[in-house]
N, C-alpha and C positions, 0 to 999 in steps of 0.2 A: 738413926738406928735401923729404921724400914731399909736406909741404900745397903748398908752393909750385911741385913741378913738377905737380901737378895742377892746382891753381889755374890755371896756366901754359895747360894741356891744356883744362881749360873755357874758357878767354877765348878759344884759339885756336876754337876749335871754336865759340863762340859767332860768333866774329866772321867765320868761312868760311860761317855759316850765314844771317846775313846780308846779307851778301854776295849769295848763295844767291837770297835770298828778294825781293830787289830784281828779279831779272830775271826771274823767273816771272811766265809769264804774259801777256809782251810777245811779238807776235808781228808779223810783218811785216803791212801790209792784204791783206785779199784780191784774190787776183789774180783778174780780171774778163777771158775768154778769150774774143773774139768771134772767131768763126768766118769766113771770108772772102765765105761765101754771106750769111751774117746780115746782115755790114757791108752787102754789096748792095741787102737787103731793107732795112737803116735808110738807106742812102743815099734808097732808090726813095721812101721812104715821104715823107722831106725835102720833096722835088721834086715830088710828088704831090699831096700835102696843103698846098703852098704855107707852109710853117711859116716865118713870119719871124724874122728872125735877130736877137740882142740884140746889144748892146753892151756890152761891158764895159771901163771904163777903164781899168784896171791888167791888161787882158788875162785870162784863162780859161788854166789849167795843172792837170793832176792834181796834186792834193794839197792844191792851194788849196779855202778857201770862198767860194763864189762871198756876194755881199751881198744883203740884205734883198731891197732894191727891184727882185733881178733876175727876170722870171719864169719855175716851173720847168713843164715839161709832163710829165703821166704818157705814162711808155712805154706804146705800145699791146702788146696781147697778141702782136698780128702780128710782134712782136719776139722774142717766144719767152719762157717762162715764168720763165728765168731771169732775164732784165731786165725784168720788165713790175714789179719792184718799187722798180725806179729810179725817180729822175726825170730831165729830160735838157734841154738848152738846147741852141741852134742858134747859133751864130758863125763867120764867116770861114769857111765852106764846111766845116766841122768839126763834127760831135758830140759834145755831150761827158755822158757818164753821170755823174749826182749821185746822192749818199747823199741820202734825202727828211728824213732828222733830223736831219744838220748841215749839208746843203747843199755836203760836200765831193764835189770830183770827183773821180772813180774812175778814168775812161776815158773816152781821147779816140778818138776813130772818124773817120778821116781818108778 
């Protein structure tokens, strides 16, 4: 009786511990917090620098990957040191911040 309520107690515990171990580790994406002067600065810079705008057929959304054939531009320093290791596309009067290794978007900058 003692083997089988143990037995019992290690399966349980085996099995809360994987449980456990499945969700370790997962963590929301990082939140990317632009500043309301910054936005200004990456709007001015848009409009400055004449950066033209792409196209995307299925549209540009945080979260998506943007595709192969779109091109990405490095954020300039002038952006501040926390985004200059973005990269960033221009669409529909919108910026949007890319991850440079999977090409996911981070943030849209309206």
């Amino acid at each position: 009786m003692k083997r089988a309520m143990l037995a019992a107690s290690v399966i349980a515990t085996f099995a809360g511990s994987q449980a456990f171990a499945q969700t370790v580790g997962i963590a929301p994406p990082e939140t990317i917090i632009v500043e309301p002067e910054q936005r200004t600065v990456i709007k001015q810079y848009v409009v400055k620098e004449h950066v033209a705008p792409v196209i995307v057929k299925q549209g540009i959304r945080v979260g998506a990957q943007l595709p192969e054939d779109v091109e990405l531009r490095t954020a300039p320093s002038s952006w501040g040191s926390r985004l200059s290791r973005y990269n960033y596309v221009y669409s529909d009067d919108h910026v949007y911040l890319v991850e440079p290794s999977d090409r996911m978007v981070i943030q849209e900058i309206e």
